[in-house]
C-alpha positions as CSV (number, residue, x, y, z in Angstrom):
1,X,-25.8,15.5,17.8
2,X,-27.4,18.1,20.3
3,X,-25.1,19.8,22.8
4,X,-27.8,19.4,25.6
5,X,-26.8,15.4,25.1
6,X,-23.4,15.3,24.4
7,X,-21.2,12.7,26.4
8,X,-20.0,13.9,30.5
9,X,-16.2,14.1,30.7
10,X,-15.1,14.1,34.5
11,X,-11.8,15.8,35.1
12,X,-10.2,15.3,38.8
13,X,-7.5,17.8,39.5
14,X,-8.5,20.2,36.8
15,X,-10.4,23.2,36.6
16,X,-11.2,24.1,32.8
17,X,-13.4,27.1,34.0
18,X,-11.0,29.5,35.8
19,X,-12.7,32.7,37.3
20,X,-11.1,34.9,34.7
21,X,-13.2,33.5,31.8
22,X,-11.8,31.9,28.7
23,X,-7.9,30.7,28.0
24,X,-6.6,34.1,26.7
25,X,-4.2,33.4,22.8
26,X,-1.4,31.8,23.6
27,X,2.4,32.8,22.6
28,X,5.0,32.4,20.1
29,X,4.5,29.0,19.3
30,X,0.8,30.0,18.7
31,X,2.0,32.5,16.3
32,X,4.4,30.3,14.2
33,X,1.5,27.5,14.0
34,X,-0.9,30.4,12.3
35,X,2.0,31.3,10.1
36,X,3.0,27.6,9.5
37,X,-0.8,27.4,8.4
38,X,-1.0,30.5,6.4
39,X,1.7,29.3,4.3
40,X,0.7,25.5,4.0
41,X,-2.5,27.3,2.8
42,X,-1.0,29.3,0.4
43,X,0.7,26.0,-1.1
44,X,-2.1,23.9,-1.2
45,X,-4.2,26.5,-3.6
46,X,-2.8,25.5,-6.4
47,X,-5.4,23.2,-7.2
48,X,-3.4,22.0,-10.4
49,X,-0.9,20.8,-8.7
50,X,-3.1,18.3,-7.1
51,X,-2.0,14.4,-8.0
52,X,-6.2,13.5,-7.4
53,X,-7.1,16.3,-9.7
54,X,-4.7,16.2,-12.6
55,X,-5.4,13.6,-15.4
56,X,-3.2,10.6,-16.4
57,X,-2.4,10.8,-19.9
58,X,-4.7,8.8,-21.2
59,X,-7.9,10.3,-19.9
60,X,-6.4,13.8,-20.5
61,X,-6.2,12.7,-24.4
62,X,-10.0,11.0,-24.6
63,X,-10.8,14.7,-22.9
64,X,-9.2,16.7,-25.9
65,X,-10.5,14.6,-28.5
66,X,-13.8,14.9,-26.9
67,X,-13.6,18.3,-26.6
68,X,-12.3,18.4,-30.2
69,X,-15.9,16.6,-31.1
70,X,-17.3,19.5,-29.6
71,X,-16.1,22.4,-31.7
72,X,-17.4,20.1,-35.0
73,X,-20.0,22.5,-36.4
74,X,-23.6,20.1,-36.6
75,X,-25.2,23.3,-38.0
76,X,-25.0,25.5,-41.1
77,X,-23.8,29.1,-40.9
78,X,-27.6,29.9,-41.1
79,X,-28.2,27.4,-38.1
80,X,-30.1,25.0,-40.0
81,X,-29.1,21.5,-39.3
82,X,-26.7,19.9,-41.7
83,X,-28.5,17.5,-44.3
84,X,-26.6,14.5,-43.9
85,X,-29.3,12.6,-42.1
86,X,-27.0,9.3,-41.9
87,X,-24.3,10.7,-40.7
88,X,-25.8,12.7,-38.0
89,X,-27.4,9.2,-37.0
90,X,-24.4,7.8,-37.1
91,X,-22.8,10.2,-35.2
92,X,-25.2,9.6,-32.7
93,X,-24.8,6.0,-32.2
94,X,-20.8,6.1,-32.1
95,X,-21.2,8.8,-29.4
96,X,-23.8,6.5,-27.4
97,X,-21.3,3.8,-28.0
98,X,-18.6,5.7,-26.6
99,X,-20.2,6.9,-23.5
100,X,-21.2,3.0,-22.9
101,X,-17.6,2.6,-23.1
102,X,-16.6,5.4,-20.6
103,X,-19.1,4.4,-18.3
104,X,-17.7,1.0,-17.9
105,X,-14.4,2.1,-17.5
106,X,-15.3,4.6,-14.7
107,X,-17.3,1.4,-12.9
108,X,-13.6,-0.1,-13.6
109,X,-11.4,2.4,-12.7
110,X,-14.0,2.7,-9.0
111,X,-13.9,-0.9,-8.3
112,X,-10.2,-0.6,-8.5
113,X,-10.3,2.5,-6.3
114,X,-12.2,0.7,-4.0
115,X,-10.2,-2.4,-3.6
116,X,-7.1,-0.5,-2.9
117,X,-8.8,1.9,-0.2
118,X,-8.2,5.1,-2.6
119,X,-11.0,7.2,-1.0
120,X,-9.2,7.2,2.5
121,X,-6.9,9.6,0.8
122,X,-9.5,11.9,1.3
123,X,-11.0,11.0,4.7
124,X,-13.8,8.9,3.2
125,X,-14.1,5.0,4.3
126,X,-15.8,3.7,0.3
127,X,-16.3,5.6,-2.9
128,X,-20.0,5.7,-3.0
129,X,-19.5,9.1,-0.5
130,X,-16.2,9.9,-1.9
131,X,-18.2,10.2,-5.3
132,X,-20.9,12.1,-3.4
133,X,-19.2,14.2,-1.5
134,X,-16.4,15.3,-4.6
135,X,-18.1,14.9,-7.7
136,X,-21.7,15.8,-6.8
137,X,-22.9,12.6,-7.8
138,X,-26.4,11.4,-6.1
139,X,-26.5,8.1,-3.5
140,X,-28.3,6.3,-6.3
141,X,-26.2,7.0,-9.0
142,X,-22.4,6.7,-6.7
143,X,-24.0,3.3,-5.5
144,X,-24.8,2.4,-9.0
145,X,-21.2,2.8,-10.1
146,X,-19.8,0.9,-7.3
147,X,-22.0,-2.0,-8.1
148,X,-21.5,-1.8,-12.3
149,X,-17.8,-2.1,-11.2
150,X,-18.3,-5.5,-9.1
151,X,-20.8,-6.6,-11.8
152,X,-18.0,-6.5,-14.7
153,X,-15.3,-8.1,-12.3
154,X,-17.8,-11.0,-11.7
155,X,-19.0,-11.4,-15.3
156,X,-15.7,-11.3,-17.8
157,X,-18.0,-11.5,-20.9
158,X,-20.4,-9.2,-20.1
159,X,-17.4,-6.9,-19.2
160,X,-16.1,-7.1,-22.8
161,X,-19.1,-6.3,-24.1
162,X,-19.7,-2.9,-21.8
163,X,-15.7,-2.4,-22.7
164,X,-16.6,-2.1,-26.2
165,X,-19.7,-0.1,-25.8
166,X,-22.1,-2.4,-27.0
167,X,-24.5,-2.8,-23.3
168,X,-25.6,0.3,-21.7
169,X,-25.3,1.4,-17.6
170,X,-28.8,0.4,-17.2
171,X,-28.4,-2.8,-18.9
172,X,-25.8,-3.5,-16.9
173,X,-27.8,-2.5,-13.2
174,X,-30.1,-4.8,-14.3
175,X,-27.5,-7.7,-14.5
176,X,-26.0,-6.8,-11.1
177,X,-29.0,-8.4,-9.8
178,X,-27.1,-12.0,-11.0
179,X,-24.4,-11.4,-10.2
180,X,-23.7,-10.8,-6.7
181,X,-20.7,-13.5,-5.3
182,X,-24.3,-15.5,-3.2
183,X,-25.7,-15.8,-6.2
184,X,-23.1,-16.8,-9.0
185,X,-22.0,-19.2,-6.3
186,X,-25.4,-20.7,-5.7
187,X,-25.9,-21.0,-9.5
188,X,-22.4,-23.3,-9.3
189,X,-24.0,-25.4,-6.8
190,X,-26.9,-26.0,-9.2
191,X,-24.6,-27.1,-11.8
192,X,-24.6,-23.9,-13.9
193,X,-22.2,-22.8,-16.7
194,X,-20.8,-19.1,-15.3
195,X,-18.3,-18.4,-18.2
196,X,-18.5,-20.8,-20.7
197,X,-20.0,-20.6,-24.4
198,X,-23.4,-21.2,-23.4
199,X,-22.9,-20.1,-19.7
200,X,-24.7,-17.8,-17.8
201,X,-22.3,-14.8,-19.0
202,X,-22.7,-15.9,-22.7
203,X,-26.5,-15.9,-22.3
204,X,-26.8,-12.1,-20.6
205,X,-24.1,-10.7,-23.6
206,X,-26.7,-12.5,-26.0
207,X,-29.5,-11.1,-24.8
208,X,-28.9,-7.9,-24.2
209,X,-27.3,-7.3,-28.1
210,X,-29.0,-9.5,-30.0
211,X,-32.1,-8.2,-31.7
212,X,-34.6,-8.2,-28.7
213,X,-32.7,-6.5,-25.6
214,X,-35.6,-5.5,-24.1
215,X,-36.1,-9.3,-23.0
216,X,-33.0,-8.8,-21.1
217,X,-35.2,-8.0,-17.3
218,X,-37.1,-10.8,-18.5
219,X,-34.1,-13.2,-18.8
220,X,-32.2,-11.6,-15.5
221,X,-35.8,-12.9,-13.7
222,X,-35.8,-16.2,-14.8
223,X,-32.4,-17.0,-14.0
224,X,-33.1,-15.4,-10.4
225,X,-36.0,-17.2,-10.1
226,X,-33.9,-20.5,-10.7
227,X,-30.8,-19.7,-8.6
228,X,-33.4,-18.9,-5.2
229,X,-30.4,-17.2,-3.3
230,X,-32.6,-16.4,0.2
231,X,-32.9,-20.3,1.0
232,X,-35.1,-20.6,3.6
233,X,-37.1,-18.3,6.3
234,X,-35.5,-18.3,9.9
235,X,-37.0,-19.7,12.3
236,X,-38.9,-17.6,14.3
237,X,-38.7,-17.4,18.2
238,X,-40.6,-15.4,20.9
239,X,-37.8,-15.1,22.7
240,X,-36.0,-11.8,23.9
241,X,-32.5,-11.4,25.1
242,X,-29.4,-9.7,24.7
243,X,-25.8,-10.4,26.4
244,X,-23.4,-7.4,26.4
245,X,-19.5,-8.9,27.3
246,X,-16.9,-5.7,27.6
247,X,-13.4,-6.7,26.5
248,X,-10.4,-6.2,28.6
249,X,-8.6,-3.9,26.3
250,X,-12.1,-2.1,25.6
251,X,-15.2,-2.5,23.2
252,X,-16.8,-5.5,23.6
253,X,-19.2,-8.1,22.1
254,X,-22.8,-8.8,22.5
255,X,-25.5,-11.2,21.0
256,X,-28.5,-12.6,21.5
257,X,-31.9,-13.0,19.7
258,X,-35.4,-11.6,18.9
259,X,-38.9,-12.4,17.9
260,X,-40.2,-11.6,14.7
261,X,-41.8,-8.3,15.6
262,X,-39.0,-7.0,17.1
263,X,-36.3,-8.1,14.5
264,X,-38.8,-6.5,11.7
265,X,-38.1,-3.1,14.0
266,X,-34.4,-3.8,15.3
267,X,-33.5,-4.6,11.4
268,X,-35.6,-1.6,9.8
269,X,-33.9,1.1,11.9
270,X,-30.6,-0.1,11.5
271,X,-31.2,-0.5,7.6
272,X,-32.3,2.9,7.9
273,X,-28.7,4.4,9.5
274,X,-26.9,1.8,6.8
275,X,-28.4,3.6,4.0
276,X,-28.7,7.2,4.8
277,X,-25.2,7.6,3.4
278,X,-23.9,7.8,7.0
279,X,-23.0,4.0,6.8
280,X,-23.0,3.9,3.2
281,X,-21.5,1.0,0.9
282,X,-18.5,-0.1,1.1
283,X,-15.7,-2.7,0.8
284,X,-16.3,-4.0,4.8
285,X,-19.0,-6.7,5.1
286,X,-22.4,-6.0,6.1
287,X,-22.3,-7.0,9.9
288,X,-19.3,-4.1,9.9
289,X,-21.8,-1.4,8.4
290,X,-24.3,-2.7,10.6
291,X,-22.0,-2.3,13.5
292,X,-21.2,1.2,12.2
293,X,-25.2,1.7,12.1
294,X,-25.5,0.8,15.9
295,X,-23.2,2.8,17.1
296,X,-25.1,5.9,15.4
297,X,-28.3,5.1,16.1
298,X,-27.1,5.2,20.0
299,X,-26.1,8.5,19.4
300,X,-29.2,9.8,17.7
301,X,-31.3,8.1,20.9
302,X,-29.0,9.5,24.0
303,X,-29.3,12.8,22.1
304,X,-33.3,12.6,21.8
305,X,-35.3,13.3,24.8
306,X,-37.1,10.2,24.7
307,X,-33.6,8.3,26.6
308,X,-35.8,7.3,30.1
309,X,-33.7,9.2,33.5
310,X,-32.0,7.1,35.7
311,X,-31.8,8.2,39.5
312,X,-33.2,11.5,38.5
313,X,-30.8,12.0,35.5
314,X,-30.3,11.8,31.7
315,X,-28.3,8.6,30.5
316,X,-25.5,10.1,29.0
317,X,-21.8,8.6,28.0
318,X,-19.2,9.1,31.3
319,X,-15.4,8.8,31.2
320,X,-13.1,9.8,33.8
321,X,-9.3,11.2,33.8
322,X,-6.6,12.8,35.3
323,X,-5.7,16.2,34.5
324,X,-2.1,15.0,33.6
325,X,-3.0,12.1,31.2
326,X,-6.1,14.5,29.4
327,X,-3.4,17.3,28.8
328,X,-0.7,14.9,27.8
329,X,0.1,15.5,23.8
330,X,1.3,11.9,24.2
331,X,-1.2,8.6,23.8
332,X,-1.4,7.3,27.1
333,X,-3.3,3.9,26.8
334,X,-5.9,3.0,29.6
335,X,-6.2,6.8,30.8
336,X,-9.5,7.5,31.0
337,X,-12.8,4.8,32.5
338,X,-16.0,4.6,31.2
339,X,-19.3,4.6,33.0
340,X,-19.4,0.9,31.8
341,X,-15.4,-0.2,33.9
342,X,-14.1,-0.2,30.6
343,X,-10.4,1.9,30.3
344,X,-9.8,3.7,27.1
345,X,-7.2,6.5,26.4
346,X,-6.6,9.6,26.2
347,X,-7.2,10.6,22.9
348,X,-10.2,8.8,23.2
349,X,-11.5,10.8,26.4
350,X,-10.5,14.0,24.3
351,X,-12.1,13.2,21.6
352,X,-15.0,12.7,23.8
353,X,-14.4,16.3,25.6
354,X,-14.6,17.7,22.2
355,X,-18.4,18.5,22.8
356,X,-19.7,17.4,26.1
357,X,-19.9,18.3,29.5
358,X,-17.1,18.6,32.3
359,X,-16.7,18.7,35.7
360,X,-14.3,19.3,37.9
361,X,-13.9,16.9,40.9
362,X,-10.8,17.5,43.6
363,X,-9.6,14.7,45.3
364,X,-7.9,14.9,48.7
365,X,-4.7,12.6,49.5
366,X,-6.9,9.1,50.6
367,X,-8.7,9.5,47.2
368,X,-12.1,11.1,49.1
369,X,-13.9,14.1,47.0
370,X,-12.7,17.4,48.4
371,X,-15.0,19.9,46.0
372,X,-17.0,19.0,43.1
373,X,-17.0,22.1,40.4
374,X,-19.9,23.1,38.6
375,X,-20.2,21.4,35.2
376,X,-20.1,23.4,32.7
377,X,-20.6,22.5,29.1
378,X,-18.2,23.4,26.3
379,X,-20.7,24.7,23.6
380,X,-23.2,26.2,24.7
381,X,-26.7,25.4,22.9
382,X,-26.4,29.6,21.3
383,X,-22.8,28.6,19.5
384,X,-24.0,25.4,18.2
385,X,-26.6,27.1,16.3
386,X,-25.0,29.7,14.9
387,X,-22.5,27.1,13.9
388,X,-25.2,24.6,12.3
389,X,-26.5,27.6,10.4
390,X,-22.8,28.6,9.6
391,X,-21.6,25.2,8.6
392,X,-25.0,23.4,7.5
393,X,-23.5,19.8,8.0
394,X,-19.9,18.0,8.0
395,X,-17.2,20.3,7.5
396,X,-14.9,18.0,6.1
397,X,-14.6,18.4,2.6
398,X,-16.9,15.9,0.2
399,X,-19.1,14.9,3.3
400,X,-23.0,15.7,3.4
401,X,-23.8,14.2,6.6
402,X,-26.5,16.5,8.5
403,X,-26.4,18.4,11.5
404,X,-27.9,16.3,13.9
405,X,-25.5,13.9,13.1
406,X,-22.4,16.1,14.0
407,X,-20.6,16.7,16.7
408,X,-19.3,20.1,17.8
409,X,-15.8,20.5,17.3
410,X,-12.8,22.7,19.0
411,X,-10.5,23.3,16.2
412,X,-7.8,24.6,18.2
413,X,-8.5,22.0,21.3
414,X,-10.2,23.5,24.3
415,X,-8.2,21.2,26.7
416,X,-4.8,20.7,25.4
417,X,-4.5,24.2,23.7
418,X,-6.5,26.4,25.4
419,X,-8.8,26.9,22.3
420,X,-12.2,29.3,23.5
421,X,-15.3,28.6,23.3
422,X,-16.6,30.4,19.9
423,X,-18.2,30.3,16.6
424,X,-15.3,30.8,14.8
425,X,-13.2,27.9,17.0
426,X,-16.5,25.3,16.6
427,X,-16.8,23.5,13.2
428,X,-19.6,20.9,13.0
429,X,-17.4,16.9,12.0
430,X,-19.7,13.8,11.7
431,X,-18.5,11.2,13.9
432,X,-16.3,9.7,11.4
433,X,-14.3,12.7,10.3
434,X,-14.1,13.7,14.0
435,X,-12.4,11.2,14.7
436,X,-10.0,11.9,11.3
437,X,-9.0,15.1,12.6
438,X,-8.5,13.9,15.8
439,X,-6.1,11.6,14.2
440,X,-4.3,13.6,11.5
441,X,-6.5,15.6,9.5
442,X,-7.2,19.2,9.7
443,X,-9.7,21.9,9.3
444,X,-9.0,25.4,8.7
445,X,-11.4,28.2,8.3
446,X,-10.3,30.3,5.4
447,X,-11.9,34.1,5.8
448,X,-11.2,35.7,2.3
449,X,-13.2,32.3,0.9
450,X,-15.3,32.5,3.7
451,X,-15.7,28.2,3.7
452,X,-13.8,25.5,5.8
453,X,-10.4,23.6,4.5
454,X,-9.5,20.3,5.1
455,X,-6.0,19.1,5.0
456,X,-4.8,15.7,5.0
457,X,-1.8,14.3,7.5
458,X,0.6,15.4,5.3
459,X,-0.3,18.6,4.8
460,X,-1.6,18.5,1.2
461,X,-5.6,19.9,0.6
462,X,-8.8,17.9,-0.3
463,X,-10.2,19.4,-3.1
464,X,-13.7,19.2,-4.3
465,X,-15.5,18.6,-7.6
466,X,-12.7,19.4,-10.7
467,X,-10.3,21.8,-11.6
468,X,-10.9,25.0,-12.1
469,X,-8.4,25.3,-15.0
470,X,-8.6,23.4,-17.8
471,X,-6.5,20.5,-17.7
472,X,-6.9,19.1,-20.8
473,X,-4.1,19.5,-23.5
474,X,-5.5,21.0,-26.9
475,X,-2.5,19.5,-29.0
């Protein structure tokens, strides 16, 4: 997000720009924080001591043994191949069959992973960025995995087969077009056999072993082409109108409907957010990542200049709050009002001070404006570059998401610690994992490695990509 657009904070009672210039380092208790750090660093560098990075035993033995298939010599001590033609092709087809196999136990072991909420160890909301953002893995190829995994919980047979090795990845991304829950439901509305011995499952396994698997795209067509899972178009309507209702205890609800035109538009740009990995797939249902797409594509427009002025100035995001409540380390619910009458809290309003502008407002005795401060902003536009070409994106380890998508952080909070105004106190956080660190994670900048950390609640660090040690037992 751009720091000429960020969100107003108003502060009554507080002056965050004293005369003297910046908060000057604070004390002892600053001190044994940045020692309290230093060694929580130290501890969290041993990268094998990481539970997410070390092995279970079982995958630590198909490592060695692969690794043992490595060091088998395929060449003579003259490098010319090794004459056994059939065995070379036979090693070939066991390998292909065991990386089949592996593949369908990583789409497994992720659908598993993503049923129990694993990747909010690490900050991440699904395990298509987790496997992004920690294993380098592209959006096509994360997404495929998390859809091969719901495929071979939805089709038992065809998840024997991929067990065994015997149906590649691909074959199998062409079956997830069946078998989504709309459609295998559908199909048992027609009357369809799912799992039997001549069921839809049986037929897919068939086809794709038997001695013409390339008819298998053929077959997945038909069968979509009988089940029909769109049902009919929606009835169109020239009519335009939305109805925003704020709740009582904050957020609120809207609805409402649109003509054809301006669905086509409303849908495509939200589509747009959903997939750009900002929004990406996950366990929640659609309308959530499409609620999650709103709420960025507002961001993107009140930080464009496009956003039309009202009574002479920008639309921008306003919240209001004491001095007391903004500085209070406590949540204090109902601190802070929105421009909108809604009442949210404190560590809402901070988060929201995090990058934005403030002014200060002093209110005499009968509640009547006494002086009205000039606003200042927090990062100025000269530190937020230097920090987007510093940081490049997200900060938080295993995210991608841009720069204009991020907000500007203070790492050591310019309100409730007295943290300045500098490149080395601004990280760059996308809205998600600003909100993580304003909720338990941390960041760190480590200057020997000269890249951010990020620590979890309890203390432990999120590591990226595999060990560097081998972790694989030889014997």
């Amino acid at each position: 997000m751009l720091v000429e657009d960020a969100p107003t904070v108003v502060v009554p009672l507080f002056d965050p720009f004293p005369d003297a210039g910046m908060f000057g380092p604070g004390g002892s208790a600053e001190q044994e924080a940045t020692h309290s750090r230093a060694a929580r660093e130290a501890t969290d560098r041993e990268a094998a001591r990481q539970r997410s990075l070390v092995p279970p035993p079982d995958v630590a033995m198909v490592l060695s043994l692969l690794t043992r298939c490595a060091e088998v010599p395929l060449r003579t001590a003259s490098g010319a191949p090794v004459s056994d033609s059939a065995g070379q092709l036979a090693r070939v087809r066991a390998l292909v069959q065991a990386q089949n196999a592996l593949a369908a136990e990583l789409a497994r072991t992720v659908r598993s992973a993503e049923e129990a909420g694993a990747a909010q160890f690490d900050g991440h909301k699904a395990m298509t960025p987790w496997l992004k953002g920690h294993l380098h893995f592209s959006g096509a190829e994360a997404a495929h995995i998390v859809k091969a995994g719901k495929t071979l919980e939805a089709l038992p047979g065809w998840a024997e087969a991929a067990r065994t090795g015997r149906v590649t990845p691909e074959q199998t991304a062409v079956v997830a077009k069946t078998a989504t829950p709309a459609r295998l439901a559908r199909a048992e509305e027609l009357g369809a056999d799912l799992h039997g011995d001549d069921g839809i499952d049986a037929t897919l396994v068939a086809s794709a072993t038997g001695e013409h698997a390339e008819d298998l795209p053929f077959v997945v067509r038909r069968v979509l082409e009988w089940i029909d899972p769109d049902g009919p178009e929606p009835d169109p309507t020239k009519q335009r109108e939305v109805h925003l209702s704020p709740s009582p205890g904050g957020g609120g609800s809207f609805h409402g409907r649109l003509d054809a035109v301006a669905y086509e538009r409303f849908a495509t740009v939200l589509t747009a957010f959903q997939q750009a990995g900002r929004v990406a797939d996950d366990d929640r249902t659609h309308a959530q990542q499409m609620g999650d797409a709103l709420a960025q594509a507002s961001d993107v427009l009140l930080a464009s200049e496009g956003v039309p002025m009202l009574r002479k100035h920008r639309a921008q995001v306003a919240a209001t709050i004491s001095a007391e409540d903004l500085l209070d380390h406590e949540v204090v619910a109902d601190a802070a009002r929105l421009g909108s009458g809604q009442t949210v809290s404190n560590e809402v309003a901070r988060q929201l001070a995090c990058d934005s502008i403030i002014t200060r407002v002093l209110f005499g005795p009968d509640g009547t404006p006494l002086n009205i401060g000039r606003a200042q902003r927090l990062v100025p536009a000269h530190i937020r570059k230097a920090a987007e070409a510093r940081d490049g994106g997200c900060v938080f380890a295993g995210c991608a998401t841009p720069t204009w998508w991020c907000d500007a952080h203070h790492v050591r909070e310019w309100v409730a610690d007295h943290g300045e105004t500098s490149v080395e106190n601004t990280a760059l956080l996308c809205e998600r994992h600003h909100t993580q660190v304003h909720h338990g994670f941390s960041i760190t900048w480590n200057p020997v490695e000269h890249r951010w950390r990020t620590c979890r609640p309890d203390g432990s660090e999120i590591l990226v990509g595999y060990p560097l040690e081998p972790l694989v037992p030889r014997d």
